[in-house]
PDB file of N, CA, C, O and CB in Angstrom:
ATOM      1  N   UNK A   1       2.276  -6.119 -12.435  1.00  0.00           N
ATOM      2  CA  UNK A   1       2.169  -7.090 -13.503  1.00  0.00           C
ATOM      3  C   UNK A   1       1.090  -8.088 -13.089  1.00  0.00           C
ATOM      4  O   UNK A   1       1.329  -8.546 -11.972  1.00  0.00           O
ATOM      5  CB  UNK A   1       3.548  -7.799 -13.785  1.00  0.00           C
ATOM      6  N   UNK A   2       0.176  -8.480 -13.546  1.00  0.00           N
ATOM      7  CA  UNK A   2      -1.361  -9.043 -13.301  1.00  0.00           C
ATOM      8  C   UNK A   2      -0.718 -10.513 -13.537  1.00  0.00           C
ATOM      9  O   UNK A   2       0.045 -10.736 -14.477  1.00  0.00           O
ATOM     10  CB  UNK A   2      -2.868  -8.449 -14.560  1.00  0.00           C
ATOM     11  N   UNK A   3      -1.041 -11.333 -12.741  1.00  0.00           N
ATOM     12  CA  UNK A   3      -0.602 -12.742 -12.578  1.00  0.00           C
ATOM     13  C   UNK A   3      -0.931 -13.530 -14.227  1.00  0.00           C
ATOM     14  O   UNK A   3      -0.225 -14.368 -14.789  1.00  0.00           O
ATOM     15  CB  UNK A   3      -1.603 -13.507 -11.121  1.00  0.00           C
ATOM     16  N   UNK A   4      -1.818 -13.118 -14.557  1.00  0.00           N
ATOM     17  CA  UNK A   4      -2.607 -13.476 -15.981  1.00  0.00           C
ATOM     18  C   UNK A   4      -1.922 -13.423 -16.949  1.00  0.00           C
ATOM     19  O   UNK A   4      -1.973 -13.806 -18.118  1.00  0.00           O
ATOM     20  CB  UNK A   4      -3.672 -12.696 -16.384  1.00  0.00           C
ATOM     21  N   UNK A   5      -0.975 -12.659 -16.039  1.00  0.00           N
ATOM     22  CA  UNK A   5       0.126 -11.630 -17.854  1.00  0.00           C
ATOM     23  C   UNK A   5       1.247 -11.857 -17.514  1.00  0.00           C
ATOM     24  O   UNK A   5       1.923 -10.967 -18.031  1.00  0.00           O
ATOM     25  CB  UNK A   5       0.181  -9.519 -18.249  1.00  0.00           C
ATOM     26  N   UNK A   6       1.968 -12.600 -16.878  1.00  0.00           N
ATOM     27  CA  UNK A   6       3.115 -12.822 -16.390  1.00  0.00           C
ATOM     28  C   UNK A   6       4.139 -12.842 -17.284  1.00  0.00           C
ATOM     29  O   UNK A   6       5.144 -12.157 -17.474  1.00  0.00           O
ATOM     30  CB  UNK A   6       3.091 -13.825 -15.749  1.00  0.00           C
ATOM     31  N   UNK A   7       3.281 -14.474 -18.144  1.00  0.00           N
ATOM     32  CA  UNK A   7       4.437 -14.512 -19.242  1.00  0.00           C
ATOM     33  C   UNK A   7       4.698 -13.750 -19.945  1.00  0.00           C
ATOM     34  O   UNK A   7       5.876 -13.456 -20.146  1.00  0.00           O
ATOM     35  CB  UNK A   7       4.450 -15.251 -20.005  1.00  0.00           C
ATOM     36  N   UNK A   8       3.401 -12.994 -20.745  1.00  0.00           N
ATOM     37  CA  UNK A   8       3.612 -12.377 -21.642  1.00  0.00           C
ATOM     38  C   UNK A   8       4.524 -10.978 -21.585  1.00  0.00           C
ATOM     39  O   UNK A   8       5.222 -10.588 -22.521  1.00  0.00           O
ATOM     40  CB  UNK A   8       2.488 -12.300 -22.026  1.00  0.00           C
ATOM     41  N   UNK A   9       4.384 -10.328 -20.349  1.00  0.00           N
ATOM     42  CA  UNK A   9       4.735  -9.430 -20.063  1.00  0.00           C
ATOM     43  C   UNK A   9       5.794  -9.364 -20.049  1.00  0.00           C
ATOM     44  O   UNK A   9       6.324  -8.360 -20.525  1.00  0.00           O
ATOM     45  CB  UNK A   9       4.364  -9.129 -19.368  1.00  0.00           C
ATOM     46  N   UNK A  10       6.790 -10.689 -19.346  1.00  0.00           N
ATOM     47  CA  UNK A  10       8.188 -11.168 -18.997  1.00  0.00           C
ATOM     48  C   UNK A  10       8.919 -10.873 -19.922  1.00  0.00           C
ATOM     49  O   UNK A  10       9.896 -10.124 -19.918  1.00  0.00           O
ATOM     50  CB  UNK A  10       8.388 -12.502 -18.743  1.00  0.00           C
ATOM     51  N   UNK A  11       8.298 -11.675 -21.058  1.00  0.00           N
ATOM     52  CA  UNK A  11       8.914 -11.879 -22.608  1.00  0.00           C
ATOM     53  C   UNK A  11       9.080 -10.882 -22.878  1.00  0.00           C
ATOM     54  O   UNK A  11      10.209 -10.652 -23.310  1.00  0.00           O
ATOM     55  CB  UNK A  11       8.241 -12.480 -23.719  1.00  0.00           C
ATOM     56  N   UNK A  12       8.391 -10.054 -22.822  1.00  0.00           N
ATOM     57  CA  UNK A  12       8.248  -8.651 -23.786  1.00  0.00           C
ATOM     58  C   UNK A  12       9.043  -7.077 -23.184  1.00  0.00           C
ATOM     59  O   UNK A  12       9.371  -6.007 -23.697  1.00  0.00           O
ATOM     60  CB  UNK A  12       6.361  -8.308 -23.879  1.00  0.00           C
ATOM     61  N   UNK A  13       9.096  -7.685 -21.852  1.00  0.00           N
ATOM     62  CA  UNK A  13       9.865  -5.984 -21.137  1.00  0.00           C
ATOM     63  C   UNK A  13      10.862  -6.688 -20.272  1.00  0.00           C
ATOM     64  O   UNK A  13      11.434  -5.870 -19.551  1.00  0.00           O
ATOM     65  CB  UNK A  13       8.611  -4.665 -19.896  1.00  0.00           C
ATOM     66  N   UNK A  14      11.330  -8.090 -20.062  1.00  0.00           N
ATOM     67  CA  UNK A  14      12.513  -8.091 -18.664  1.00  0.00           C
ATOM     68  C   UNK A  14      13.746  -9.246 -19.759  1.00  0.00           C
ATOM     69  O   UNK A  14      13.475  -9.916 -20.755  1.00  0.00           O
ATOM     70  CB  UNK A  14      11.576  -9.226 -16.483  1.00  0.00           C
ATOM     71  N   UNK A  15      14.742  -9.111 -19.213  1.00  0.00           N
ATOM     72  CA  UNK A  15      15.904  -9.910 -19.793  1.00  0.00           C
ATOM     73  C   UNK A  15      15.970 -10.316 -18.211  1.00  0.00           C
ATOM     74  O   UNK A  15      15.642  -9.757 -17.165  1.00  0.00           O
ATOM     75  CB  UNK A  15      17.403  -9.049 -20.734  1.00  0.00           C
ATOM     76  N   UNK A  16      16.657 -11.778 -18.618  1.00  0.00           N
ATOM     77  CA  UNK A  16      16.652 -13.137 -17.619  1.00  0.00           C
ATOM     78  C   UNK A  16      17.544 -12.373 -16.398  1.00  0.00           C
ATOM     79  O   UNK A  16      17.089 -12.545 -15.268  1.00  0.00           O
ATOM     80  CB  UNK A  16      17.576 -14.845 -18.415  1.00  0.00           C
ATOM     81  N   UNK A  17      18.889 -11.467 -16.521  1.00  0.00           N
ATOM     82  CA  UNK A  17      19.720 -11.153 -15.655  1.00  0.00           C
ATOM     83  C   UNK A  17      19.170  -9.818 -15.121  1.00  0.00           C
ATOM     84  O   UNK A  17      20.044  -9.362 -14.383  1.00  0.00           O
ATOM     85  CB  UNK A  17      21.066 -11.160 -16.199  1.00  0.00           C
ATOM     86  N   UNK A  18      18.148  -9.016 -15.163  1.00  0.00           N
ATOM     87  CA  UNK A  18      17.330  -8.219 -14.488  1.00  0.00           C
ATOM     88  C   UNK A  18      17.275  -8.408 -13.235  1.00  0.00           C
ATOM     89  O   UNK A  18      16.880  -9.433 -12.680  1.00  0.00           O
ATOM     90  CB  UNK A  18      16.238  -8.241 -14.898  1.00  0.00           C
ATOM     91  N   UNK A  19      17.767  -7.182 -12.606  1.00  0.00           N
ATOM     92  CA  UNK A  19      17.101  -7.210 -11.072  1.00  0.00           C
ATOM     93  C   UNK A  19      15.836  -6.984 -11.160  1.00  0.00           C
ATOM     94  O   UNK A  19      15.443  -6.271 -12.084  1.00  0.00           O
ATOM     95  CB  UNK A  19      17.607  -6.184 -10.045  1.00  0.00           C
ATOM     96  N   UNK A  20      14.968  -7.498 -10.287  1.00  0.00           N
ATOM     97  CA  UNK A  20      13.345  -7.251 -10.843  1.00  0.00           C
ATOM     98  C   UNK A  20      12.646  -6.872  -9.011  1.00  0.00           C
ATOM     99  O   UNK A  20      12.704  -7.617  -8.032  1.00  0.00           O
ATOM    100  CB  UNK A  20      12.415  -9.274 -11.892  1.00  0.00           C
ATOM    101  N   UNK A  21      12.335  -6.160  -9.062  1.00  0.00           N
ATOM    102  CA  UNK A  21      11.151  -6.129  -7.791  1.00  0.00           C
ATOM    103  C   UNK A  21       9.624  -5.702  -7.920  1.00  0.00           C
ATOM    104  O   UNK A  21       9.173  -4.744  -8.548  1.00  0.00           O
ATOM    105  CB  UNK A  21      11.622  -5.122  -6.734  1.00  0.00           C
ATOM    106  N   UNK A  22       8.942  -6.649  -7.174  1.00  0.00           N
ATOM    107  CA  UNK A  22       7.744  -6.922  -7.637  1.00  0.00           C
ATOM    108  C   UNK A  22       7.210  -6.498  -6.401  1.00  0.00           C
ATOM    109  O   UNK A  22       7.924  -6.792  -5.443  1.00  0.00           O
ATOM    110  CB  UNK A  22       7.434  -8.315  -8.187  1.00  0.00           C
ATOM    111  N   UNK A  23       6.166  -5.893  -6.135  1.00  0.00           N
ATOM    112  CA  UNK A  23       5.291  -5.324  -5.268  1.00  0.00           C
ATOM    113  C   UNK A  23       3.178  -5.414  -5.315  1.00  0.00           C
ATOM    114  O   UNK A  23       2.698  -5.885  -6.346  1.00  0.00           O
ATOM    115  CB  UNK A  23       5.906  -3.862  -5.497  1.00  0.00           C
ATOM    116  N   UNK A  24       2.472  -5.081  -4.507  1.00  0.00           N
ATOM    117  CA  UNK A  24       1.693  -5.189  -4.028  1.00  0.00           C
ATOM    118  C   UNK A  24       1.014  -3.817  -3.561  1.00  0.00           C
ATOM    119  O   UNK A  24       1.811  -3.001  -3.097  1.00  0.00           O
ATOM    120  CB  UNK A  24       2.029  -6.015  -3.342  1.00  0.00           C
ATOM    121  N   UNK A  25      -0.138  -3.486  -3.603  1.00  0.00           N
ATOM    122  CA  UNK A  25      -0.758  -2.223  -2.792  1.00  0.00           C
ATOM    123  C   UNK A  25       0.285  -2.197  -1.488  1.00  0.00           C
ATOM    124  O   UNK A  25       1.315  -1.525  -1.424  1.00  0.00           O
ATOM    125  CB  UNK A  25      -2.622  -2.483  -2.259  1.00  0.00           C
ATOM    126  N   UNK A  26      -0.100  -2.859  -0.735  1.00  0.00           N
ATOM    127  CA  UNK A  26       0.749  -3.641   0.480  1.00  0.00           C
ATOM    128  C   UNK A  26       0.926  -4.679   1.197  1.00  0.00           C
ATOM    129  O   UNK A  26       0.860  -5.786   0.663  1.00  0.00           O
ATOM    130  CB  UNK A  26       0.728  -3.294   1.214  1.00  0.00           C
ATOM    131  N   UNK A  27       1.232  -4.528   2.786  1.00  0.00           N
ATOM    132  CA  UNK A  27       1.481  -6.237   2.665  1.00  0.00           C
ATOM    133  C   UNK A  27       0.524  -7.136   3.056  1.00  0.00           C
ATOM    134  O   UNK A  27       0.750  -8.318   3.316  1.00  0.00           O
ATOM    135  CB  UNK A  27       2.593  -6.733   3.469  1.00  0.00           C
ATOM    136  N   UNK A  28      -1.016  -6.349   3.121  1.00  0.00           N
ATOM    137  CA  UNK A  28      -2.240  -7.899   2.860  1.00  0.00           C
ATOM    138  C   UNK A  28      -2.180  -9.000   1.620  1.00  0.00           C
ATOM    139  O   UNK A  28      -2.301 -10.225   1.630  1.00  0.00           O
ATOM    140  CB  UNK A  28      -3.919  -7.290   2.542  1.00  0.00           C
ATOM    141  N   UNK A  29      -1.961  -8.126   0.629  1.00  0.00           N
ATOM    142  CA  UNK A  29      -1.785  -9.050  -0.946  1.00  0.00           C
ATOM    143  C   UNK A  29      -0.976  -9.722  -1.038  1.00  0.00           C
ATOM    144  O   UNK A  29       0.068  -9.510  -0.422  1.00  0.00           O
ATOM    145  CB  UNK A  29      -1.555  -8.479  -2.156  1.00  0.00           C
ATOM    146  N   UNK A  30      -1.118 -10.699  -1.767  1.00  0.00           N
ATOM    147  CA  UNK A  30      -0.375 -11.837  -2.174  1.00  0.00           C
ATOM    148  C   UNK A  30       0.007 -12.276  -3.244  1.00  0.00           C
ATOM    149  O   UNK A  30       0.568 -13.340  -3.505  1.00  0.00           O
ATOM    150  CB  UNK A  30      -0.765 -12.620  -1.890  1.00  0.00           C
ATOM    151  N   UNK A  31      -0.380 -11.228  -4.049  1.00  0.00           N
ATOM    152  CA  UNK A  31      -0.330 -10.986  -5.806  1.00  0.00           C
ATOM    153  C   UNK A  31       1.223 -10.882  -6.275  1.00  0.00           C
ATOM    154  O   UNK A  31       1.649 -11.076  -7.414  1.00  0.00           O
ATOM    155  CB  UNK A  31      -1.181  -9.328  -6.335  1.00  0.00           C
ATOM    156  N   UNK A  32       1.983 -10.519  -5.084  1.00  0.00           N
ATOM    157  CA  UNK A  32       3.718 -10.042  -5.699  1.00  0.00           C
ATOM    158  C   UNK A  32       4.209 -11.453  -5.427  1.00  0.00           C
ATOM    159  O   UNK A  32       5.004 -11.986  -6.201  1.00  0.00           O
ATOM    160  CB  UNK A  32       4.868  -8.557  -4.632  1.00  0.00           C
ATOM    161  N   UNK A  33       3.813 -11.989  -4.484  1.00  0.00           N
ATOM    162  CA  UNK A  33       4.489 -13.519  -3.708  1.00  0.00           C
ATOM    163  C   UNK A  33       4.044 -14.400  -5.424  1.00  0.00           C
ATOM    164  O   UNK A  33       4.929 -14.683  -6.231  1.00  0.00           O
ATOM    165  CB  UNK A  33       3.187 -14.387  -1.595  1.00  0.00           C
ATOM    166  N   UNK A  34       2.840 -14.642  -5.628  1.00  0.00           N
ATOM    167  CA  UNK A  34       2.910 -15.094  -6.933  1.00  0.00           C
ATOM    168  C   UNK A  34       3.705 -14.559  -7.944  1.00  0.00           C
ATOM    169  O   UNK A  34       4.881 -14.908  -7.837  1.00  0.00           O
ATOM    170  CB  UNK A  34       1.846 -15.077  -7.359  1.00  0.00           C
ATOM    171  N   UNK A  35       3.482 -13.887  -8.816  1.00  0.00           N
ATOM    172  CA  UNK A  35       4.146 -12.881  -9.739  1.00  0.00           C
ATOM    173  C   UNK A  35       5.654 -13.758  -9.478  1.00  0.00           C
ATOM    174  O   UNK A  35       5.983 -14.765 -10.105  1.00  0.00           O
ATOM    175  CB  UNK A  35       4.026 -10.924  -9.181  1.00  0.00           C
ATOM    176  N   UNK A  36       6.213 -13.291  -8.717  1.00  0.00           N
ATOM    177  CA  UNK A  36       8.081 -13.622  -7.811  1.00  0.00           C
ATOM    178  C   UNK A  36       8.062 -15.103  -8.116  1.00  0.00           C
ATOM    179  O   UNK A  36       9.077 -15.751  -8.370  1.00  0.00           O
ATOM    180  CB  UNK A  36       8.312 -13.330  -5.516  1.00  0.00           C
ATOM    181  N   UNK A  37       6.518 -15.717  -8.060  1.00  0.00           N
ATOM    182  CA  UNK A  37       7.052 -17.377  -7.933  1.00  0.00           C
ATOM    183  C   UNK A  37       7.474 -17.843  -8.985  1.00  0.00           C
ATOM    184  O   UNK A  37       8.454 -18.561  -9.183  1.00  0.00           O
ATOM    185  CB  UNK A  37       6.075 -18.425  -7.555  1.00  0.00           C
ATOM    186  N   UNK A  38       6.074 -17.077 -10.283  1.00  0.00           N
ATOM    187  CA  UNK A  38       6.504 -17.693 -11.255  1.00  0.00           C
ATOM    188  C   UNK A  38       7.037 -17.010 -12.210  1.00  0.00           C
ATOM    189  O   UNK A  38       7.091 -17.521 -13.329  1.00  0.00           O
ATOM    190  CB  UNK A  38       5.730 -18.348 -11.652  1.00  0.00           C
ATOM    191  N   UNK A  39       7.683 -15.366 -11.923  1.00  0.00           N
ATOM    192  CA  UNK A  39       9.080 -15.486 -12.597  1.00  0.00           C
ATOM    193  C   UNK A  39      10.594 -15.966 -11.926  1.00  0.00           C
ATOM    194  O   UNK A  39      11.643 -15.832 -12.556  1.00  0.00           O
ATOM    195  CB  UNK A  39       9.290 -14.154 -13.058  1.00  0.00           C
ATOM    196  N   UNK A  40      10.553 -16.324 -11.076  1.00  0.00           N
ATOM    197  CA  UNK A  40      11.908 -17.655 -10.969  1.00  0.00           C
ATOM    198  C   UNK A  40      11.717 -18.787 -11.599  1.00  0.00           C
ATOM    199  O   UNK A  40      12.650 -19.388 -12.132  1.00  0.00           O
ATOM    200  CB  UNK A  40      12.220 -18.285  -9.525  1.00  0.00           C
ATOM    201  N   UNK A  41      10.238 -19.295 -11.615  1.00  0.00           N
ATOM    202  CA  UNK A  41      10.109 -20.451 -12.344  1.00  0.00           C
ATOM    203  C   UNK A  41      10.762 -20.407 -14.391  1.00  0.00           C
ATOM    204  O   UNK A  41      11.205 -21.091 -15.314  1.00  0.00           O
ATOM    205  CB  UNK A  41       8.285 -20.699 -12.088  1.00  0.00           C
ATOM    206  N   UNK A  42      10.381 -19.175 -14.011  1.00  0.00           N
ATOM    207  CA  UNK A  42      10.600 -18.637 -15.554  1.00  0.00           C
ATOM    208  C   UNK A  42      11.797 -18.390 -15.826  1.00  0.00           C
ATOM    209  O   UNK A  42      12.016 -17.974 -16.964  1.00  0.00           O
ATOM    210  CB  UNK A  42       9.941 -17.424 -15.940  1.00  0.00           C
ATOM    211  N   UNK A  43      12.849 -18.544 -14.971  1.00  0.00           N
ATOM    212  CA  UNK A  43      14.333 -18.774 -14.681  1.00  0.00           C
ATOM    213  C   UNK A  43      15.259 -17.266 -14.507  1.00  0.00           C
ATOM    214  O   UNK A  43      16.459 -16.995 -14.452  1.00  0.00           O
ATOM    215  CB  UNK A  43      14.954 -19.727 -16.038  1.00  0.00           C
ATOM    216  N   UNK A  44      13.611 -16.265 -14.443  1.00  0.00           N
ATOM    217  CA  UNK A  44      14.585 -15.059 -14.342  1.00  0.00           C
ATOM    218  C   UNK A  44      15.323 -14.793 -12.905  1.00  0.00           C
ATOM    219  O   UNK A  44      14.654 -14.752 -11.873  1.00  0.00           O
ATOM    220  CB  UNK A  44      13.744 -13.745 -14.694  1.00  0.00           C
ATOM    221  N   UNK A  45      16.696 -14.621 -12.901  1.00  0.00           N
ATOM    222  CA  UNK A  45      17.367 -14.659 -11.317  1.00  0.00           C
ATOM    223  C   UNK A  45      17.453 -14.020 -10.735  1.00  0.00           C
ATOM    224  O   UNK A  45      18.247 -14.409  -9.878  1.00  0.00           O
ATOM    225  CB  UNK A  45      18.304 -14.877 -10.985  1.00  0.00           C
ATOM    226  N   UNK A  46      16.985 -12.701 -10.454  1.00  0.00           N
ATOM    227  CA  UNK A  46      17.620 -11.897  -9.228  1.00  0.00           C
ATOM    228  C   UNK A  46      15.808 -11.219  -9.028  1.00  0.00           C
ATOM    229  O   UNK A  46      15.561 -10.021  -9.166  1.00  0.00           O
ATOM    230  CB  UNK A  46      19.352 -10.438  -9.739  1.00  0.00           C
ATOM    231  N   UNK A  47      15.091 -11.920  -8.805  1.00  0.00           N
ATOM    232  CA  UNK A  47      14.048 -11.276  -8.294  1.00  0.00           C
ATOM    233  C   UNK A  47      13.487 -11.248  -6.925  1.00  0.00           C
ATOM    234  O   UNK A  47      13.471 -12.275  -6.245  1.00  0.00           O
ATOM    235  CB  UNK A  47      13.253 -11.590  -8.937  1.00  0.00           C
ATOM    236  N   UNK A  48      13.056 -10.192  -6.516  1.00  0.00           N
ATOM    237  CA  UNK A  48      12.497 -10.128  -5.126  1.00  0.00           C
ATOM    238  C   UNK A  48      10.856  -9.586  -4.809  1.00  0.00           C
ATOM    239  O   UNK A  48      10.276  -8.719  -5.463  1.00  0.00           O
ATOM    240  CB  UNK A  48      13.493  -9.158  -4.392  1.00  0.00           C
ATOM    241  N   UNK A  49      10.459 -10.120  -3.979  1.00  0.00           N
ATOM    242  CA  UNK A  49       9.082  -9.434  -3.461  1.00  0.00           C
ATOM    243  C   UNK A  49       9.407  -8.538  -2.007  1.00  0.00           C
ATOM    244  O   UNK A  49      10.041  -8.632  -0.957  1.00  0.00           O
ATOM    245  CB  UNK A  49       7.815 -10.793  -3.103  1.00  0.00           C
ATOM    246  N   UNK A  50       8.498  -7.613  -2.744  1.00  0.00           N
ATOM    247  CA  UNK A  50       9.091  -6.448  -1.513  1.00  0.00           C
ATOM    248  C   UNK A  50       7.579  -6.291  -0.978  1.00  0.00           C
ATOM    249  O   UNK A  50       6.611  -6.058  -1.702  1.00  0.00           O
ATOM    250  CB  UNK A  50       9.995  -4.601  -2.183  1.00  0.00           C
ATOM    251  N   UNK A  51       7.551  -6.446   0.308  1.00  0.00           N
ATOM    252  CA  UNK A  51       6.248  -6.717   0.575  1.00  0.00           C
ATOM    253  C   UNK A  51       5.488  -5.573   1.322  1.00  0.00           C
ATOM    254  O   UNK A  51       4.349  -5.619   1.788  1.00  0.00           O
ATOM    255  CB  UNK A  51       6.216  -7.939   1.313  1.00  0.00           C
ATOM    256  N   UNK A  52       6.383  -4.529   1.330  1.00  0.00           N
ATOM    257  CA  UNK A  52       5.431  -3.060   2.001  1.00  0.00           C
ATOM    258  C   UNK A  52       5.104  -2.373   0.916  1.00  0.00           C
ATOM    259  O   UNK A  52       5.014  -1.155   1.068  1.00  0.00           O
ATOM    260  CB  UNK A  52       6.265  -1.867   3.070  1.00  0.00           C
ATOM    261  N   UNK A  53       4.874  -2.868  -0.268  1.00  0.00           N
ATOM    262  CA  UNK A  53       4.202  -2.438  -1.431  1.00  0.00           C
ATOM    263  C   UNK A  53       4.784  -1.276  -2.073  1.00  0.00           C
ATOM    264  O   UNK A  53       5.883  -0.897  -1.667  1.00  0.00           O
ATOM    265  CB  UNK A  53       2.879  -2.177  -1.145  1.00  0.00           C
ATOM    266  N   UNK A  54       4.079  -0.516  -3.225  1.00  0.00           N
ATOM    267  CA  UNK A  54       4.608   0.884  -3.498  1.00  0.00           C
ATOM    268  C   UNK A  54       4.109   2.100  -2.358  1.00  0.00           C
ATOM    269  O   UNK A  54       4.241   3.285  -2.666  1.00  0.00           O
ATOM    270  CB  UNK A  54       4.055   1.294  -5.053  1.00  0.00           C
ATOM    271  N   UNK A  55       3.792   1.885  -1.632  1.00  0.00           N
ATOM    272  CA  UNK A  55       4.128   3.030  -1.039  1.00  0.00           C
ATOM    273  C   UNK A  55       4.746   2.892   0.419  1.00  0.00           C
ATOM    274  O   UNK A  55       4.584   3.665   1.364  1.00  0.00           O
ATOM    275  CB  UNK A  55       2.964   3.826  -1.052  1.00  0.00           C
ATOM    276  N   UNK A  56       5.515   1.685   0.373  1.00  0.00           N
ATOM    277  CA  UNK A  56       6.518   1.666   1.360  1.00  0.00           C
ATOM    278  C   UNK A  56       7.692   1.616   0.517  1.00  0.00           C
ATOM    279  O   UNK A  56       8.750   1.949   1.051  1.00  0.00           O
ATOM    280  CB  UNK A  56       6.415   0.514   2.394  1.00  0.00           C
ATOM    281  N   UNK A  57       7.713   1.201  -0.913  1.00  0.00           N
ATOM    282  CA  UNK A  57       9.044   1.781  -1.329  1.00  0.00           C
ATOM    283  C   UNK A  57       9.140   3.605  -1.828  1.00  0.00           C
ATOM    284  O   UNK A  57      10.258   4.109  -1.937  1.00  0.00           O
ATOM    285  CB  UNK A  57       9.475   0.759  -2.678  1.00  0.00           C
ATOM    286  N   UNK A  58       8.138   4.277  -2.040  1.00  0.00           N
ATOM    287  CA  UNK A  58       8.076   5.604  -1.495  1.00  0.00           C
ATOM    288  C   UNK A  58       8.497   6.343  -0.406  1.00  0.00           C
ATOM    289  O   UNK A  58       9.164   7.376  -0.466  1.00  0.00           O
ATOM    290  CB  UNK A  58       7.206   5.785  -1.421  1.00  0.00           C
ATOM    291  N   UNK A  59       7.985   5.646   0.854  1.00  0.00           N
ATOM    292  CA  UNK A  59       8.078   6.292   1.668  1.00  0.00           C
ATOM    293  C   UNK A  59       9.710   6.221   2.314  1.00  0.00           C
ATOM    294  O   UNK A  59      10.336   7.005   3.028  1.00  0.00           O
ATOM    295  CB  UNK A  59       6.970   5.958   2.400  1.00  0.00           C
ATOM    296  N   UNK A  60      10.120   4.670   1.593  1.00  0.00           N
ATOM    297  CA  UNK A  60      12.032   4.047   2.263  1.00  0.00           C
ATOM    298  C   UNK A  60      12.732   5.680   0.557  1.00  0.00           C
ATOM    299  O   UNK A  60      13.953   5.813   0.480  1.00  0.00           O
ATOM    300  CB  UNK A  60      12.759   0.636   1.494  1.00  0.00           C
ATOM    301  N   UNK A  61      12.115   6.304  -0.143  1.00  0.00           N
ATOM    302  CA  UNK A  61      12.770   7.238  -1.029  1.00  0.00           C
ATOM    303  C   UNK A  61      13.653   6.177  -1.820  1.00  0.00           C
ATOM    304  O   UNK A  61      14.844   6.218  -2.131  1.00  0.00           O
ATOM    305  CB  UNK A  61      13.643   8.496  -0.219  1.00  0.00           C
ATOM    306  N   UNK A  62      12.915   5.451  -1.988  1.00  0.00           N
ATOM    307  CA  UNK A  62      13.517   4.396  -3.156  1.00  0.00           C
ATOM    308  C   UNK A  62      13.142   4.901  -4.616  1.00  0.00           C
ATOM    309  O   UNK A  62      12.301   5.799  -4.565  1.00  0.00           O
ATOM    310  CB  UNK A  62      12.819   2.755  -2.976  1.00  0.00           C
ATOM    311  N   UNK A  63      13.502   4.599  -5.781  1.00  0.00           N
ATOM    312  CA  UNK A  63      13.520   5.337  -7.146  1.00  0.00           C
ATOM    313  C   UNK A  63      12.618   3.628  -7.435  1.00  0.00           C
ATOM    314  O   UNK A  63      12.702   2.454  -7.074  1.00  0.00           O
ATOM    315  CB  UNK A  63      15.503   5.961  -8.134  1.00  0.00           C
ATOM    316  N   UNK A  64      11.500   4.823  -8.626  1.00  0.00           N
ATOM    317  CA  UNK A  64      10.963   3.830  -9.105  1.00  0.00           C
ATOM    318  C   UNK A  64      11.258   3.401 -10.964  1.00  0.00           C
ATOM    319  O   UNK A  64      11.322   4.310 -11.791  1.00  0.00           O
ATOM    320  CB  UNK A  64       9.543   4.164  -8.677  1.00  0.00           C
ATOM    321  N   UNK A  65      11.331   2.681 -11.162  1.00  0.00           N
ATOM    322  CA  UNK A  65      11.692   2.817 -12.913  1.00  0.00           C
ATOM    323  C   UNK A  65      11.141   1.335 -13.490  1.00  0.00           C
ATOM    324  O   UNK A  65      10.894   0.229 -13.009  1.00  0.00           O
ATOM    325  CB  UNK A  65      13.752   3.012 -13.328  1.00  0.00           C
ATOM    326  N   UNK A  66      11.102   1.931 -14.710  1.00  0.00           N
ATOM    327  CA  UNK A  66      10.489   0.781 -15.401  1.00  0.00           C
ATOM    328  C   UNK A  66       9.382   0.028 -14.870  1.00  0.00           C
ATOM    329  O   UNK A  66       9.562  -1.185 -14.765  1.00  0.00           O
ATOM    330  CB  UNK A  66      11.399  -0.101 -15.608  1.00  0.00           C
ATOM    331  N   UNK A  67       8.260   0.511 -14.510  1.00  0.00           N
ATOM    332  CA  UNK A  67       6.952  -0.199 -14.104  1.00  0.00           C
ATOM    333  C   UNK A  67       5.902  -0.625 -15.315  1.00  0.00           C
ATOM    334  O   UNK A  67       5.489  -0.099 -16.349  1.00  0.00           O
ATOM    335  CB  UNK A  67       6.174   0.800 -13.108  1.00  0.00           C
ATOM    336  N   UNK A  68       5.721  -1.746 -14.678  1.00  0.00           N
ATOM    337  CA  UNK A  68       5.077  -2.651 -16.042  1.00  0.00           C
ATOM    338  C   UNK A  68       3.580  -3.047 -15.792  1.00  0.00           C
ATOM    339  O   UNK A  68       3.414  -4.170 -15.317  1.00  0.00           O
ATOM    340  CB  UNK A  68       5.966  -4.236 -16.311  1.00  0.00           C
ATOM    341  N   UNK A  69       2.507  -2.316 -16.033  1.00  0.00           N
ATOM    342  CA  UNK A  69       1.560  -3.015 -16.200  1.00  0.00           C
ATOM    343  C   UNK A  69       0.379  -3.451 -16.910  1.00  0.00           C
ATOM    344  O   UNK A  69      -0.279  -4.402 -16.489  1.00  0.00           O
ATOM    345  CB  UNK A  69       1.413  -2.899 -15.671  1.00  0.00           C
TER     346      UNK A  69
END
């Protein structure tokens, strides 16, 4: 989700009680740490930054769904 598009994006694909995880190529970027900041600001609650990106949640055989960008 492109920092640019946060809101719009929020509004349009997540409900406030969503678990949400937000990711990065990997963990040089800093693009998910934003994203995470300002959807809590946005009062959605259960979000996390996972910071070994998508292809450390690949490689942990984690399921991916609902990707938004």
């Amino acid at each position: 989700m492109p920092i640019n598009r946060v809101e719009e994006l929020a509004l349009k694909h997540l409900k406030k009680d969503d678990k949400i995880v937000v990711y990065c190529i990997g963990y040089s970027y800093k693009a998910s740490t934003k994203v995470s900041i300002k959807l809590m600001e946005m009062r959605y609650k259960d979000v996390y930054d996972f910071k070994a990106g998508k292809s450390g949640w690949k490689r942990a055989d984690l399921k991916l769904e609902g990707e938004i960008k």
